[in-house]
N, C-alpha and C positions, 0 to 999 in steps of 0.2 A: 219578200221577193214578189215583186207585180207577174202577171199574166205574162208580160211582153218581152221578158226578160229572158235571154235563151239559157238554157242548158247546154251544157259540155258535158258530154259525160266517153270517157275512155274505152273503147270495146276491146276486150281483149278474148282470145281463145286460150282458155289455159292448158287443152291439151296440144296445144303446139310445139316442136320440139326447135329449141333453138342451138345452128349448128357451130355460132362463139360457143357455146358451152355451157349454156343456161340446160339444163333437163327439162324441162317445162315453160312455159309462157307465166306473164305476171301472175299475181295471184290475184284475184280479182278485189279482194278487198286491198290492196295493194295500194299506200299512201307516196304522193309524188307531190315536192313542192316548186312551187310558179312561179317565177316573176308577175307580179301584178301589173307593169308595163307592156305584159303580149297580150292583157285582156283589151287592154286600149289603143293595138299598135294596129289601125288600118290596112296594115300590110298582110295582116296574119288573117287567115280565113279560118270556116272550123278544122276541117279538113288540116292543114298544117300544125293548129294547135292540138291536135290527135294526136299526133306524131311527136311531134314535141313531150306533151303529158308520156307517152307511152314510154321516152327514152329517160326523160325523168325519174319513173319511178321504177327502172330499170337500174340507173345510175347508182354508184359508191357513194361511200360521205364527200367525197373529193367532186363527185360529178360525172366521173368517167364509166365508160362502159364498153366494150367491144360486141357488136351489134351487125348481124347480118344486113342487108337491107330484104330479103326474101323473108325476112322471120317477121320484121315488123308488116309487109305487106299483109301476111300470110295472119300474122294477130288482129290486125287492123279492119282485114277483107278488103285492100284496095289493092293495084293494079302495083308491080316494081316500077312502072315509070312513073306513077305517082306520088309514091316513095321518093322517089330517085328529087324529081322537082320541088317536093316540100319540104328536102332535106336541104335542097340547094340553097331554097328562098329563107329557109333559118339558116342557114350559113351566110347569109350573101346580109341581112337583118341584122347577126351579132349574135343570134339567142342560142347557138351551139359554132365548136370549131371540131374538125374533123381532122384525126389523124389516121393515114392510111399505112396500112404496114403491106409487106412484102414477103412471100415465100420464099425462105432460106433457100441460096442458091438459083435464083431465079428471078426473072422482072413479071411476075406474076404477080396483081394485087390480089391480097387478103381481104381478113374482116377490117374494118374500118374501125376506129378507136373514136368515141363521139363525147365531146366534153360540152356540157350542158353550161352555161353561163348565168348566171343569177341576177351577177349583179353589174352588166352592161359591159365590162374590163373584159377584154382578151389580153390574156398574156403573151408579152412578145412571143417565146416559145411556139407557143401554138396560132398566131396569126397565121392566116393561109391569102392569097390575093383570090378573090372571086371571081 
């Protein structure tokens, strides 16, 4: 690896308490696998591919995760509207879809359900229009 070549690297607080239902924050040796097309997608900055990595290695075998966006801010050290915007611009890219659920008995949004995308294909199901 050159000099010139950046680093990514995940910051994560492990004692964060996550309120989907995680007891703790990643583990910091904690292994998340990438599509090698967001290392080269001009659209992605680092900043967004944080977040991305973070929900990653969060993620089931399937991909999926139910995920605060206060928890990721709160792991990360960045702002909920920052959050908020770099989860939209990987939605709006392909590289996650977002399902949002609803408090039984109420038009209250929940936690968000974030399905990680690998390999470029959104499934009808979870298509959302951005």
């Amino acid at each position: 690896m050159s000099e010139d070549s950046p680093v990514y690297r995940v910051r994560a607080r492990p004692d964060k308490k996550n309120p989907a239902g995680h007891s703790e924050g990643p583990a910091v040796n904690q292994v998340a696998v990438l599509p090698s097309r967001i290392f080269f997608d001009p659209r992605i900055g680092p900043a967004p591919l944080r977040v991305f990595g973070l929900l990653a290695s969060v993620a089931d075998h399937d991909g999926y995760r139910y995920v605060h966006v206060r928890w990721l801010a709160e792991c990360l050290g960045l702002s909920l509207r920052s959050i908020q915007r770099h989860l939209s611009l990987l939605r709006a890219t392909g590289y996650i879809v977002t399902d949002p659920t609803f408090e039984e008995g109420t038009n209250r949004q929940g936690v968000n359900r974030y399905r990680i995308v690998l390999d470029g294909v959104i499934p009808e199901e979870g298509r959302q229009d951005a």
